[in-house]
C-alpha positions, 0 to 999 in steps of 0.5 A: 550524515548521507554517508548513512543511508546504505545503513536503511538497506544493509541494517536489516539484510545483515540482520536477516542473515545472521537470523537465517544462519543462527536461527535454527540454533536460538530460542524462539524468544531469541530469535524474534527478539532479534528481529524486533531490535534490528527493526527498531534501529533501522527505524530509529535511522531512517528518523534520524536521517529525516530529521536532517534530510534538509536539504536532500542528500545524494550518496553513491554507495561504496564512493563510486561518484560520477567521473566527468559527468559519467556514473556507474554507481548505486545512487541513494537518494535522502529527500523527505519523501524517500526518507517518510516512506523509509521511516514508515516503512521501518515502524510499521514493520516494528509493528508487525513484529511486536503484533506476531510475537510468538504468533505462529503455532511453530516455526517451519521445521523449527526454524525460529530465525524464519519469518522475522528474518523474511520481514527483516528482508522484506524491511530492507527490500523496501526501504532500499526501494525508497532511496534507490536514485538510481531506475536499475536499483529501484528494480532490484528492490523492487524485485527482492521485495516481490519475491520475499513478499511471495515467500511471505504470503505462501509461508504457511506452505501446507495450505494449498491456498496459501501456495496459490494465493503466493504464485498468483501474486508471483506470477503477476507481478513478475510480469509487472517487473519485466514491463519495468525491466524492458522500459528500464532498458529503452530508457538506457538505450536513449540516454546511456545512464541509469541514474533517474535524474541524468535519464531525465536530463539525457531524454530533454537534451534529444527531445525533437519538436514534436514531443516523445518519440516512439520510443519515449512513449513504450518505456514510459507505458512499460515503467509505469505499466510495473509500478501500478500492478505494485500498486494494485491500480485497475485493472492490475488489481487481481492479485491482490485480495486473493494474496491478502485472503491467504497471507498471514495476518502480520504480512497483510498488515505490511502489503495494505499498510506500506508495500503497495503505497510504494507503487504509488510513490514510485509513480510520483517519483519516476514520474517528476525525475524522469518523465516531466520534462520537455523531453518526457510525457506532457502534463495533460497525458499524466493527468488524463492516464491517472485520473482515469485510472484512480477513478476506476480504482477507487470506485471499482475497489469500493463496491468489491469492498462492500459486497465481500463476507471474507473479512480480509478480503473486504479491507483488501478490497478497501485498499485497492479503492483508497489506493485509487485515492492517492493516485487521483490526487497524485495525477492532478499534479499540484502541490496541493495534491502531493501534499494530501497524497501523502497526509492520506497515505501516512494515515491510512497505514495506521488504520489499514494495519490496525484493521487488519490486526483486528481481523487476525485476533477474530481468525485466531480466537473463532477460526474464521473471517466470515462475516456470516458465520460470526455473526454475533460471536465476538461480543465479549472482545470489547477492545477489539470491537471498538478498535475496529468500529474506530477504524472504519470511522477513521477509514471514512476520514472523520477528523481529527484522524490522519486520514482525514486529514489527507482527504481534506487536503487532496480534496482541496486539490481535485475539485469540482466532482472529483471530490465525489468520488472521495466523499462516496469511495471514503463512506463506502469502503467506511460502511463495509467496515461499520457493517462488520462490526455491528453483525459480528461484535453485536449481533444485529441484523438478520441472520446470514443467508449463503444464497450467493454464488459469487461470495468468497466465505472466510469461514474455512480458515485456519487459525495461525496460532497453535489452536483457537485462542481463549483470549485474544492476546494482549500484544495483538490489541495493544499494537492495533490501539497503537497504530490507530493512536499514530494515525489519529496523531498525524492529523493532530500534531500542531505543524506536522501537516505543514512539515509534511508538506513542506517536505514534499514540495522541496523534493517534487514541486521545485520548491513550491508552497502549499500548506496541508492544515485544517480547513472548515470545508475538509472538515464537514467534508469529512463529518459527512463521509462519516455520518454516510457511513454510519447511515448506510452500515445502519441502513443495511443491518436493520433491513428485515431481510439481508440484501443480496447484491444487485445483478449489475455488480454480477460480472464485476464480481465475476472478473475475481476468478481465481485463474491466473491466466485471466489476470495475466489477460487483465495485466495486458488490458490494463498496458494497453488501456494506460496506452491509449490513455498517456499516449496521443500518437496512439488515439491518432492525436 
C-alpha cells in the first residue's frame, strides 16, 4: 500500500493539468465537475491509506531507496499524523469545491478550467507537504502551496486590493521559505543528508558535550523561524488577516481551516524527527520558545478578533488566536498535548470553513462583511443564522463538538493558568462571533457609529457572484451545515478521540499512551467558555451605547498597517524574539 502515497501528490497535479490544458475548451460544469471528482478520489486515497497506515510506511518515490546507508530520494512518509493531515486536507478542499460550484460571476478570460485547477495544485501542494520525509521536499511543497496560495488570493486580479492583499502575503512568506531554505542547508552542510530522520541521526552522532553548537542553533531558529510565518504565530502573523480580507471566500475556508494548521505540523514534526535528540535543542529550550509565543498569539489574536467590524478579518484574527492554541499545547511536549492539538485542530477546520461560508453567503447576498453596515439586514437568512451562532458556540469549545474536545484534552495537558488562557482565548474570539450574530441576523444593539479611525470596514466589498444574490444558494449553506456536522462528529464518534491519539503517539511520543476522551473537568470547562461568550456577546449588544475600544489596544492595533515593509521588520523581530527565547548561548546561559 506504501507504493500509493506519491498518488496524494501526483492525483491532483495531473488533474490540475489536464483542467489547465482543456479548460478553455470544457463547459463550465465540466470543468468544475472535474475538479470535484479528482478531489474526491485524492481524498478517498488518503482514507484508504489511513486506514492502513499502521504501522507507518516509508516510500522512496520512483524506487530510488538508500544504497549503503546513503539516500538521494524523495522520501514519503505515511504515519497517522502525515496521513489525518493529507485526508483533511483533501475533504476540506472537497468542500471548497462543492461550496464554489458555479460561484464566480465568470472565469478569467473564459478559462473554466482556472480556479478548480489552482485548488487542485494548492490540494496537491499540501498533501505532498504532509508526507514529505524528506526537509528539502517538504520546502518544495512548501514553496508550491505558497505560490498557488497567492495566485489564489489575488485571483480577482482587477481589484487592487486583491493584488495587494496577494503580494503582501508573497512577500512575507517568501521571506519565511529562504529562513527555511538557509537553515535546510546548514542542516545539509552538518550531516550530508536530507532525509529528516538521518539529519536527526547525523546531528546525535557530532553532538559535543556542551549541547548544539552555533550552527545547530541558527538552523533551527531559521527552520522554525519559516514554519511559524506559515502559521501566522506573533508576530509573523501580519499577513494574514489582510489576505483573508481579499482572498475569495472558498480559499479562506482552506488558508484558516487547513493551510496555516500545517505550520504547526510542521513544527510538531521537525521538531520530534530532527531537533529532539541529544544532538538538537533541549526540551526545556522548545517549551520556553513555544509557550511563549502561543501565548502571545493566542491573546494578541483574540483581542484583534474582538475589535474587528470587517467579518472576515475577525475570523481571521480568530484563526490567528487558536493557532496560539495548538502551539501552546504543542510546546509542552507531552502525549497529552499532542493528542489535544490535533482533536483541536481537526475540529476547528470544521467550524473555521463553516464560518467562513457563512460570511461569503452575507457578501454575496448584501454586498458587504461590515458588521456595521448589516446591522440588522440578514434577518430573513435564518439557516445562515443559526449555522453562524452554532459556530461561534462551537469556536468557544461547547461540548460535544470537536473543538471542544480538543480543548478539553489540551487543557489536561498545560495545567495550571495555562488553561486561562484557553478558557479566556476560546470565549473571546466565541463572543466576536455571537456578537456578529446577534447585530447582523437580529437587529440588536445600537445603531453603528463610524467614530474609529483604526477599523477596517467590510462594507466596500465586492460581491464574488455575478451580482447580489436574492437567495443565498443552497450549496453554500449545505456545505456550512456539513462541515460543522463533521466537527460536531469528531467530538462524538464513540473511540475516535482514542484513535486519534493512539495515532499520534506512535508517530510522536515513541509509543507512548494517552487517552484523549471526555472528562468532567473538560466538560464544564467548556460549558463555561461558552456561557462567558454568550454572557459577554449579550453584555456588549445591550449597551445603550456601543463601546469604542479602549486606548490601550490603539497601538495594538495600529501595528496592522498595511505596509509591507513594516511586516518584513516584524518578520525580523519575530527570528530575533525565537532567538533569545530557544537559544541559551545567546541570553549568555
Amino acid at each position: 500500500m506504501r507504493h500509493l502515497l506519491p498518488l496524494l501528490v501526483a492525483v491532483p497535479l495531473l488533474g490540475a493539468a489536464l483542467l489547465a490544458a482543456a479548460g478553455r475548451r470544457l463547459p463550465r460544469a465540466a470543468a468544475e465537475s472535474t475538479g470535484l471528482v479528482v478531489c474526491a478520489a485524492t481524498a478517498a486515497l488518503a482514507l484508504v491509506l489511513l486506514s492502513g497506515s499502521s504501522p507507518p510506511m516509508v516510500e522512496w518515490v520512483g524506487g530510488w531507496e538508500p544504497v549503503g546507508g546513503e539516500s538521494v530520494g524523495i522520501e514519503l512518509i505515511g504515519d497517522g499524523p502525515s496521513l489525518g493531515m493529507a485526508a483533511l486536507v483533501s475533504l476540506l478542499a472537497l468542500s471548497a469545491l462543492a461550496y464554489s460550484w458555479r460561484y464566480f460571476d465568470e472565469p478569467p478570460h473564459g478559462h473554466a478550467g482556472s480556479f478548480p485547477a489552482l485548488m487542485l495544485v494548492f490540494q496537491g501542494a499540501m498533501c505532498g507537504f504532509a508526507v514529505a520525509g524528506d526537509l528539502f521536499n517538504a520546502f518544495v511543497f512548501f514553496e508550491l502551496m505558497s505560490v498557488v496560495a497567492y495566485a489564489l488570493t489575488g485571483h480577482r486580479i482587477d481589484e487592487a486590493k486583491a493584488v495587494q492583499g496577494a503580494l503582501t502575503f508573497g512577500v512575507v512568506n517568501s521571506l519565511g521559505a529562504y529562513g527555511l531554505l538557509t537553515g535546510i542547508a546548514l542542516l545539509y552542510a552538518r550531516t550530508g543528508e536530507l532525509s529528516m530522520t538521518k539529519i536527526g541521526r547525523g546531528l546525535d552522532s557530532t553532538a559535543g558535550h556542551g549541547g548544539p553548537d552555533a550552527l545547530v542553533l541558527a538552523a533551527f531558529v531559521l527552520v522554525l523561524t519559516g514554519l511559524l510565518v506559515k502559521a501566522a504565530t506573533v508576530p509573523f502573523h501580519f499577513w494574514l488577516p489582510d489576505a483573508h480580507a481579499v482572498a475569495p471566500t472558498p480559499v479562506c475556508m482552506l488558508l484558516s481551516g487547513v493551510m496555516v494548521e500545517l505550520g504547526v505540523y510542521g513544527v510538531w514534526r521537525v521538531y520530534g524527527t530532527v531537533f529532539a535528540g541529544p544532538g538538537g535543542i533541549p526540551a526545556a529550550d522548545l517549551t520556553r520558545a513555544l509557550l511563549t509565543l502561543g501565548v502571545l498569539t493566542a491573546v494578541t489574536g483574540a483581542v484583534m478578533c474582538w475589535y474587528q467590524r470587517h467579518i472576515k478579518r475577525l475570523l481571521a484574527f480568530s484563526t490567528i488566536a487558536h493557532t496560539g492554541l495548538f502551539l501552546v499545547a504543542v510546546g509542552v511536549l507531552t502525549p497529552e498535548g499532542d493528542d489535544g492539538a490535533a482533536l483541536y485542530i481537526l475540529g476547528h477546520a470544521g467550524v473555521k470553513a463553516a464560518l467562513f461560508a457563512c460570511a461569503g453567503a452575507l457578501l454575496d447576498r448584501f454586498g458587504s462583511v461590515d458588521e456595521h453596515a448589516l446591522h440588522g439586514r440578514a434577518g430573513r437568512l435564518r439557516a445562515t443564522a443559526v449555522l453562524f451562532a452554532v459556530g461561534g458556540l462551537a469556536l468557544a469549545g461547547l461540548p460535544p463538538f470537536g473543538t471542544g474536545l480538543g480543548k478539553a484534552v489540551s487543557e489536561e495537558a498545560v495545567g495550571g493558568p495555562l488553561t486561562v488562557v484557553y478558557v479566556a482565548v476560546s470565549a473571546l474570539t466565541a463572543a466576536a462571533v455571537l456578537r456578529v450574530t446577534a447585530r447582523v441576523f437580529f437587529g440588536l444593539g445600537p445603531p453603528p457609529e463610524d467614530t474609529d479611525a483604526y477599523e477596517t470596514s467590510g462594507s466596500e466589498e465586492e460581491p464574488e457572484t455575478s451580482g447580489l444574490v436574492g437567495r443565498v444558494p443552497d450549496t453554500m449553506t449545505t456545505v456550512a451545515a456539513v462541515l460543522l456536522a463533521a466537527s460536531l462528529a469528531v467530538g462524538t464518534v464513540p473511540g475516535f478521540g482514542d484513535l486519534v491519539a493512539r495515532s499520534v503517539n506512535e508517530a510522536g511520543s515513541g509509543g507512548a499512551r494517552a487517552s484523549a476522551a471526555w472528562t468532567a473537568h473538560g466538560v464544564l470547562l467548556g460549558l463555561l467558555s461558552a456561557v462567558l461568550a454568550v454572557a459577554v456577546a449579550a453584555v456588549t449588544v445591550t449597551r445603550p451605547r456601543r463601546p469604542g475600544a479602549p486606548a490601550w489596544t490603539t497601538p495594538l492595533r495600529r501595528l496592522q498597517s498595511g505596509h509591507v515593509g513594516d511586516y518584513v521588520a516584524w518578520v525580523v523581530v519575530g527570528a530575533t524574539l525565537l532567538a533569545g527565547l530557544a537559544l541559551p548561548g545567546v541570553l549568555g546561559g
